[in-house]
DSSP file (Angstrom, degrees, kcal/mol; ACC not computed):
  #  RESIDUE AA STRUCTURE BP1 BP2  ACC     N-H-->O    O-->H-N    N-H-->O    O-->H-N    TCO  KAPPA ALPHA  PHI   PSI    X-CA   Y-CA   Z-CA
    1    1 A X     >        0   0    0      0, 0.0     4,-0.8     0, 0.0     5,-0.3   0.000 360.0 360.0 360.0 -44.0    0.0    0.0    0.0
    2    2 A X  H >>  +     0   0    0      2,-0.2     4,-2.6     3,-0.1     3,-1.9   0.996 360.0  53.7 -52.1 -54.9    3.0    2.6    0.8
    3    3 A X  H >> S+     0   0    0      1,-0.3     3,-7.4     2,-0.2     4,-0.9   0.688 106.2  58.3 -32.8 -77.0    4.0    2.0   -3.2
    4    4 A X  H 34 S+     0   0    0      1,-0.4    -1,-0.3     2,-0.2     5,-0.3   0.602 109.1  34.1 -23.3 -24.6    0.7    2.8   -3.8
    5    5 A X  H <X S+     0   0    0     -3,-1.9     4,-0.7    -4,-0.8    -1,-0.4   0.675 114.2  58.8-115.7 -24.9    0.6    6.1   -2.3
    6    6 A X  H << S+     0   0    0     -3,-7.4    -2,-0.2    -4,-2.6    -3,-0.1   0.950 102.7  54.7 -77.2 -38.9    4.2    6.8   -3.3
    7    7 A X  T  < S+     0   0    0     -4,-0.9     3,-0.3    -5,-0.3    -1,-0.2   0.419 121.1  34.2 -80.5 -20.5    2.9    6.2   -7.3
    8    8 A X  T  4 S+     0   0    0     -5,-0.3     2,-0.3    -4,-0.2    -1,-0.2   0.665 129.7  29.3-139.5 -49.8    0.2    9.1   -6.5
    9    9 A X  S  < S-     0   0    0     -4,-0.7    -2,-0.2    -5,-0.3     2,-0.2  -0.399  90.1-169.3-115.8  58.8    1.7   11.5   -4.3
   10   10 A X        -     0   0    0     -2,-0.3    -3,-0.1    -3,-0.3    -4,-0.1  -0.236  20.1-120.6 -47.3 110.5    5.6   10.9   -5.6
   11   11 A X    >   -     0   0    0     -2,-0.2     3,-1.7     1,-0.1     6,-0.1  -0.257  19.2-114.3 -58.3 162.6    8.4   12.5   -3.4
   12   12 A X  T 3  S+     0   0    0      1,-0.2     5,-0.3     5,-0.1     6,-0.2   0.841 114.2  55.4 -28.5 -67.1   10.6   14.8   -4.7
   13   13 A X  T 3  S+     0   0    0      4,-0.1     2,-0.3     3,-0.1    -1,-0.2   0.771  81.8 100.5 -40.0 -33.6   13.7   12.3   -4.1
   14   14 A X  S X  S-     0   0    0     -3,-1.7     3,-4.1     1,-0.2     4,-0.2  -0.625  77.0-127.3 -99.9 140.2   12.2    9.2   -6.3
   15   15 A X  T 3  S+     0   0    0      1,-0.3     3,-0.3    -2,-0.3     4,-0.2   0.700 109.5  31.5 -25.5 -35.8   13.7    9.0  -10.0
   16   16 A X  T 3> S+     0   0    0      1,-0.2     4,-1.1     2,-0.1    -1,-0.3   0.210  83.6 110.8-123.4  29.4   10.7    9.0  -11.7
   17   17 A X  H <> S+     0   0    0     -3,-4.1     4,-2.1    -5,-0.3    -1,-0.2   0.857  80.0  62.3 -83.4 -28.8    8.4   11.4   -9.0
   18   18 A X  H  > S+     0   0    0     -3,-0.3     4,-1.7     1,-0.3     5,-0.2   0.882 112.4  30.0 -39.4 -61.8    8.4   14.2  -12.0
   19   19 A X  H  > S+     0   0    0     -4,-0.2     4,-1.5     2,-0.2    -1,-0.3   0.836 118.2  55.9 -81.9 -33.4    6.9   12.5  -14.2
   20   20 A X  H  X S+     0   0    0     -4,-1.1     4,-2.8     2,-0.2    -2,-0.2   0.826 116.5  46.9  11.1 -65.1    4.6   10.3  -11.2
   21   21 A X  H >X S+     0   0    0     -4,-2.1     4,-1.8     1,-0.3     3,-0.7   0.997 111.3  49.5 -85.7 -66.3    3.5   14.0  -10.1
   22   22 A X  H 3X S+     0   0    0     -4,-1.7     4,-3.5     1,-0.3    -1,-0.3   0.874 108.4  52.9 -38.8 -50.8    2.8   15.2  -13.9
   23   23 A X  H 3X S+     0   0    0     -4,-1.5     4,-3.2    -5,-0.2     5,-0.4   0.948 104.3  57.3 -60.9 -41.3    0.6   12.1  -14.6
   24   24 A X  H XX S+     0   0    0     -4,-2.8     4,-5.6    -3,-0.7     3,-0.8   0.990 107.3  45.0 -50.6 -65.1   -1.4   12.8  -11.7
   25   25 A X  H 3X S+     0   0    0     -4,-1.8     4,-3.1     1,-0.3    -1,-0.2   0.814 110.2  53.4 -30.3 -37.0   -2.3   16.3  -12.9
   26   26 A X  H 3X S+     0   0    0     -4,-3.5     4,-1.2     1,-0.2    -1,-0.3   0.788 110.9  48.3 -96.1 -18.6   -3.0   15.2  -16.2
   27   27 A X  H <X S+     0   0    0     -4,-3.2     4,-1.9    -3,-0.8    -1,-0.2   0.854 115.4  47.0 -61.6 -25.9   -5.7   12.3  -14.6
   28   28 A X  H  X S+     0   0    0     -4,-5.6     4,-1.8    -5,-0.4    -2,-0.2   0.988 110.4  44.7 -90.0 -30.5   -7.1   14.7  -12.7
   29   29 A X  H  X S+     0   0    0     -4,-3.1     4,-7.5    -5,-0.2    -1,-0.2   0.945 119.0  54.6 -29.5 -58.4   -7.6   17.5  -15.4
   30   30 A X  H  X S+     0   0    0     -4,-1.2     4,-1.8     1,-0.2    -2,-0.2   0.776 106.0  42.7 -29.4 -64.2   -8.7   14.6  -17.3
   31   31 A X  H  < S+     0   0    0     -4,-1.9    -1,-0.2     2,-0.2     4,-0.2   0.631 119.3  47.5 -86.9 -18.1  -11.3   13.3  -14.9
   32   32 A X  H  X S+     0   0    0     -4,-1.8     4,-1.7     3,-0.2    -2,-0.2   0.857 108.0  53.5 -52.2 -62.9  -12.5   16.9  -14.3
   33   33 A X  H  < S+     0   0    0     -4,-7.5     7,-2.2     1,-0.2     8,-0.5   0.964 127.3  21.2 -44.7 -66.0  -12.7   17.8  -18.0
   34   34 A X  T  < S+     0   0    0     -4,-1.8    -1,-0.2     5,-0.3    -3,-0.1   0.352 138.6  25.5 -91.1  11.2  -14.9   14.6  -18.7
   35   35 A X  T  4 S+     0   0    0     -4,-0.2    -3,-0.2    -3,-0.1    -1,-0.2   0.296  93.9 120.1-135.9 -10.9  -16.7   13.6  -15.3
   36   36 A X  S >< S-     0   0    0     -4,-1.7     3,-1.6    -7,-0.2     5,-0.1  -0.093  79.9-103.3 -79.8 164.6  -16.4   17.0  -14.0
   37   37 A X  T 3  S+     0   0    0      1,-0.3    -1,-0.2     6,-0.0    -4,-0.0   0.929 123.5  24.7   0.4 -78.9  -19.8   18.8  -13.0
   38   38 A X  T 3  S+     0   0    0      3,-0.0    -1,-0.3    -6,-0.0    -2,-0.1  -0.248 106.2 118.8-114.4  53.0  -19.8   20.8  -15.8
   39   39 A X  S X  S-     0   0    0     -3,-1.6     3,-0.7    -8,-0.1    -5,-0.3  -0.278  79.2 -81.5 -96.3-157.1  -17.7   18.6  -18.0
   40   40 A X  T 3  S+     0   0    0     -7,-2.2    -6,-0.2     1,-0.2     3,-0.1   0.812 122.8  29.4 -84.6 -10.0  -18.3   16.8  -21.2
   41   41 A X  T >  S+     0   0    0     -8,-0.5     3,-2.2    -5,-0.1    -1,-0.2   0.222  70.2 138.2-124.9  37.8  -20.0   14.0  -19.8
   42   42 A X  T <  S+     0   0    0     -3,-0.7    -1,-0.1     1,-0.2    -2,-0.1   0.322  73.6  42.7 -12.3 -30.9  -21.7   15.0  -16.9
   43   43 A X  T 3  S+     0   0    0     -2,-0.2     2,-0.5    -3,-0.1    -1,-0.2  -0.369  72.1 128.5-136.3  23.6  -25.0   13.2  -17.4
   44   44 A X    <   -     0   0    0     -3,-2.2     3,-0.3     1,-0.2    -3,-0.1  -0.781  50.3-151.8-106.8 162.4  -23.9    9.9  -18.5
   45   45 A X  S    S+     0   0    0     -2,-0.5     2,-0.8     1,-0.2    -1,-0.2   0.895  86.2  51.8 -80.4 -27.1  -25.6    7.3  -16.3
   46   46 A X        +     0   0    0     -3,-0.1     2,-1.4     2,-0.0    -1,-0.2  -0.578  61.7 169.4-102.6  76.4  -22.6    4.9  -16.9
   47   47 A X        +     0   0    0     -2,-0.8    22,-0.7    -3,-0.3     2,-0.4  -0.639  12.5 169.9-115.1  92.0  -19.5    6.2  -16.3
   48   48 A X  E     -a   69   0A   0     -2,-1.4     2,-0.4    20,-0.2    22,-0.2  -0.924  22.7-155.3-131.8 141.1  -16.6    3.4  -16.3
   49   49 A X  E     -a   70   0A   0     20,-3.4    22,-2.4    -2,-0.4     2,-0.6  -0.889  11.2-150.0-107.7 140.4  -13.0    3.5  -16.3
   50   50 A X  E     -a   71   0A   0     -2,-0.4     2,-1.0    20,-0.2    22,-0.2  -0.937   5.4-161.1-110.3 105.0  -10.9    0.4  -17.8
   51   51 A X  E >   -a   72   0A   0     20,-2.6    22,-1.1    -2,-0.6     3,-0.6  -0.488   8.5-174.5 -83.0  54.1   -7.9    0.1  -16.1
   52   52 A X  T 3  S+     0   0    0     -2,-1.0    22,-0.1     1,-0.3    20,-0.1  -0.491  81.1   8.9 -94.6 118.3   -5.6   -2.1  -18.6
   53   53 A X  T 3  S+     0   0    0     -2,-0.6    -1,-0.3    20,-0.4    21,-0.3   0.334  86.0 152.6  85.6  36.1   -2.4   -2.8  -16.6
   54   54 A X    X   -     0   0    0     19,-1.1     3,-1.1    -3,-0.6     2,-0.6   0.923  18.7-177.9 -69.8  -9.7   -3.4   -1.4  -13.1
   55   55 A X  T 3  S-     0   0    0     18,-0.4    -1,-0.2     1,-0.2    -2,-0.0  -0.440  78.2  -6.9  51.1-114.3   -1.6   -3.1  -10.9
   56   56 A X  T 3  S-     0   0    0     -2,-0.6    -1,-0.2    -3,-0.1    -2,-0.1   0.013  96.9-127.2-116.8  51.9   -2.4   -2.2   -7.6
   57   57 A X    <   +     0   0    0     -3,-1.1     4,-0.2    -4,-0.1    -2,-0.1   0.853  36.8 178.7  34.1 103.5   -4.5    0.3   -9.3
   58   58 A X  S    S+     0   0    0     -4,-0.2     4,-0.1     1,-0.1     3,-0.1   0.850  76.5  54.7-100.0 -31.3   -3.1    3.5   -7.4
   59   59 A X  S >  S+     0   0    0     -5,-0.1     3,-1.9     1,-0.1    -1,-0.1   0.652  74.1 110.4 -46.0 -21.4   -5.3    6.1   -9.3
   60   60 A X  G >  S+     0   0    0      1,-0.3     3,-1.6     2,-0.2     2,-1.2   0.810  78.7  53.5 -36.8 -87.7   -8.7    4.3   -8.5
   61   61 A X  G 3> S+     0   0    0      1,-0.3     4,-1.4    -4,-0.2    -1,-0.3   0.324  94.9  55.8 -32.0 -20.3   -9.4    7.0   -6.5
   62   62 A X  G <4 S+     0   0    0     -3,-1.9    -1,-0.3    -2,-1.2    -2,-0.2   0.218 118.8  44.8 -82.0  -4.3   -9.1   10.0   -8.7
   63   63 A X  T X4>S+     0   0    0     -3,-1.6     5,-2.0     5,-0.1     3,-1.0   0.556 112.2  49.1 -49.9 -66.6  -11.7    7.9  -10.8
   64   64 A X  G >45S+     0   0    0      1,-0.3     3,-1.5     2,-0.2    -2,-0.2   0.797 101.6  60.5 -48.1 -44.0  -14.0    6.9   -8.0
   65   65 A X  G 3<5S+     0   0    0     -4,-1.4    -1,-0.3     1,-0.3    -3,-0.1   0.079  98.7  59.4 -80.7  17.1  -14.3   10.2   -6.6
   66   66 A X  G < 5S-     0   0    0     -3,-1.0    -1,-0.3     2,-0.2    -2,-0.2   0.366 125.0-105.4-129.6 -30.6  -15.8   11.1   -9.9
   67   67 A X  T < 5S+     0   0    0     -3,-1.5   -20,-0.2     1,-0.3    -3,-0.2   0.449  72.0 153.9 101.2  10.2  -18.6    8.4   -9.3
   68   68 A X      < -     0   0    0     -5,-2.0    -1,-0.3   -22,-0.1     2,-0.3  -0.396  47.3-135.8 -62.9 159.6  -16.7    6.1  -12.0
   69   69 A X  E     -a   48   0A   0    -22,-0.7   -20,-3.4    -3,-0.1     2,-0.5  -0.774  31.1-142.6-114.0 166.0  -17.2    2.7  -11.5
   70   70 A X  E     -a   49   0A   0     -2,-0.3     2,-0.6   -22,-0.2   -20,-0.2  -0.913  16.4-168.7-136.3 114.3  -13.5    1.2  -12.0
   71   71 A X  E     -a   50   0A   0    -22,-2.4   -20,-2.6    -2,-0.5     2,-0.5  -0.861   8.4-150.5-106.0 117.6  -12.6   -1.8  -13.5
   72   72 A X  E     -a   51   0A   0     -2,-0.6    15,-1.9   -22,-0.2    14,-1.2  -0.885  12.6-179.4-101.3 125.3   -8.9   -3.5  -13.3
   73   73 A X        +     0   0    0    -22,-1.1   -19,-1.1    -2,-0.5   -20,-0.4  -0.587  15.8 140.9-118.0 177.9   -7.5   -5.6  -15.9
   74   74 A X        -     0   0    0    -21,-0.3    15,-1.0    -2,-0.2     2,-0.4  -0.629  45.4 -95.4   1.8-166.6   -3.8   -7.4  -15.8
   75   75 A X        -     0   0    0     -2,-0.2     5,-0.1    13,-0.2    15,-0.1  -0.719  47.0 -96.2-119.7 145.5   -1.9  -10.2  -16.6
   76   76 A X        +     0   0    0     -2,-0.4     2,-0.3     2,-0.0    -1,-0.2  -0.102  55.0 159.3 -16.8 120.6   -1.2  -12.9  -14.2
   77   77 A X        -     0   0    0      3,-0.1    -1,-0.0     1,-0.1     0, 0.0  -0.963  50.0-106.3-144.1-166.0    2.3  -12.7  -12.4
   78   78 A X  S    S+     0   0    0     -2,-0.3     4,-0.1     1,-0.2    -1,-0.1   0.767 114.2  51.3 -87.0 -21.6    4.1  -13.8   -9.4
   79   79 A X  S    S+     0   0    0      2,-0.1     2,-0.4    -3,-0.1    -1,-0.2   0.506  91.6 110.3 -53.1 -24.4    4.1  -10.7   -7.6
   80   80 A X  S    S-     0   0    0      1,-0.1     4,-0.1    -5,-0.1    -3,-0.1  -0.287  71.9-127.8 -68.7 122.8    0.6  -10.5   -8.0
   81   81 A X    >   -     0   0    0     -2,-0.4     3,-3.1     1,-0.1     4,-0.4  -0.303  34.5-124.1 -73.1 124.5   -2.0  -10.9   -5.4
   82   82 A X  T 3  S+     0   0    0      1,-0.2    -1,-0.1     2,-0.1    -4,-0.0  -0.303 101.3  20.7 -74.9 136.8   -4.3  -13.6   -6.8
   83   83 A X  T 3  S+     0   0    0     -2,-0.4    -1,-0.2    -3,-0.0    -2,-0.1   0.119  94.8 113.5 114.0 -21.6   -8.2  -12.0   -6.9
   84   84 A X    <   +     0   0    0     -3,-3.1     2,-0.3    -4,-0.1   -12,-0.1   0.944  67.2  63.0 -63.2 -44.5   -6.2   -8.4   -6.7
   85   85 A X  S    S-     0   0    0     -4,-0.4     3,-0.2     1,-0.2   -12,-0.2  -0.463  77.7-141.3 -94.0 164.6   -7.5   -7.7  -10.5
   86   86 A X  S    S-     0   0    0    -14,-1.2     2,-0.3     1,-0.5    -1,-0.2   0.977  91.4  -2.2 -80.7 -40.6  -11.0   -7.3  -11.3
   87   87 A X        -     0   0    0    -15,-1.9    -1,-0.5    -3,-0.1     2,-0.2  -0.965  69.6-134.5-145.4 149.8   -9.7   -9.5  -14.8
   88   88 A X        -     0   0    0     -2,-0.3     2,-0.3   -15,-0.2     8,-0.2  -0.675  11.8-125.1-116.7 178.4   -6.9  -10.7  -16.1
   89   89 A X        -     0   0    0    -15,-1.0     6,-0.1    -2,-0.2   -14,-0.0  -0.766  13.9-162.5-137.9  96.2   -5.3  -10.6  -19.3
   90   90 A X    >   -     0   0    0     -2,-0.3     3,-1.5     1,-0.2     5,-0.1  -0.210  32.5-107.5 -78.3 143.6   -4.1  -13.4  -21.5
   91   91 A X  T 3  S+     0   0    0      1,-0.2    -1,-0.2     3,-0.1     3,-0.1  -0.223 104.3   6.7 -73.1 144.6   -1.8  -13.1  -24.1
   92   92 A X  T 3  S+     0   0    0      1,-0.2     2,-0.4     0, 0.0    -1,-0.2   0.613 112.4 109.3  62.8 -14.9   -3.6  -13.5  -27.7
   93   93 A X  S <  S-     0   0    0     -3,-1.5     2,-0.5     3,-0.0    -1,-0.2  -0.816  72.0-116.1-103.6 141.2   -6.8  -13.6  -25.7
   94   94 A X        -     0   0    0     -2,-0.4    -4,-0.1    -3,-0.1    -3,-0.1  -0.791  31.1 -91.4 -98.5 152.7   -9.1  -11.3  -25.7
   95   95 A X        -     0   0    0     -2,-0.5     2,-0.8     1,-0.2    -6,-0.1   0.268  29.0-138.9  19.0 125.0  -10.5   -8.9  -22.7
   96   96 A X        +     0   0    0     -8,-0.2     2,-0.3    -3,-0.1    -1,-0.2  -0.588  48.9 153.1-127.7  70.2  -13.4  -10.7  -21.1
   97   97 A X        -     0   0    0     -2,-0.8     2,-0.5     2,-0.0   -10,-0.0  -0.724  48.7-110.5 -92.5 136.8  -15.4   -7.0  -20.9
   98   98 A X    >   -     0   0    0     -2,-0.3     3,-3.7     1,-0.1     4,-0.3  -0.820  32.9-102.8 -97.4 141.2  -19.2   -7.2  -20.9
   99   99 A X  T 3  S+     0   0    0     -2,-0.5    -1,-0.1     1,-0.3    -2,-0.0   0.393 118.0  69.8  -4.1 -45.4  -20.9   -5.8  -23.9
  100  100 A X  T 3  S+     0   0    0      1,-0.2    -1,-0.3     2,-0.2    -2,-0.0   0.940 110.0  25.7 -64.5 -30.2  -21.7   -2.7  -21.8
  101  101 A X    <         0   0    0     -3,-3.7    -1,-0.2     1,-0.2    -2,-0.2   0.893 360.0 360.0 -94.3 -20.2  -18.1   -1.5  -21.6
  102  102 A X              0   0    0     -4,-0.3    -1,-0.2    -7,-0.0    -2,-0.2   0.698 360.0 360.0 -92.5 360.0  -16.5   -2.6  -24.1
């Protein structure tokens, strides 16, 4: 969970928090611009984000807080906590999204 929280609020110190800190802004512009009150999709009743790679999805919340429903996709590994993704994702296979999102 600390990764997690370093990946969204990156210190100053870690190699790659510049760029960490920049991606945040630009989800959250992002999730303003199109979930926002008065963004461009304000009024849609279905409002889902597809996470493909999440990991241990540190953004969710900058989705959620949007009233997204949030969906996690990745691939099987050994690090992985099994159950951790909502779906996983097989090589050559496709997605296993239902009709409404995909």
């Amino acid at each position: 969970m600390a990764q997690d929280n370093e990946r969204l609020n990156a210190p100053y110190w870690r190699h790659d928090g510049y760029t960490l800190r920049r991606l945040r802004t630009s989800i959250e512009a992002l999730t303003q611009t199109f979930f926002g009150e008065i963004g461009l999709l304000p009024s849609v009743e279905k409002k889902i984000v597809v996470d493909l790679g999440a990991g241990s999805a540190p953004y969710r919340s900058l989705f959620v807080e949007r009233g997204c429903r949030y969906i996690t996709c990745d691939i099987p590994s050994a690090e992985a906590v099994p159950g951790a993704a909502d779906l996983t994702m097989a090589t050559g296979s496709p997605v296993a999204l239902d009709a409404e999102v995909a």
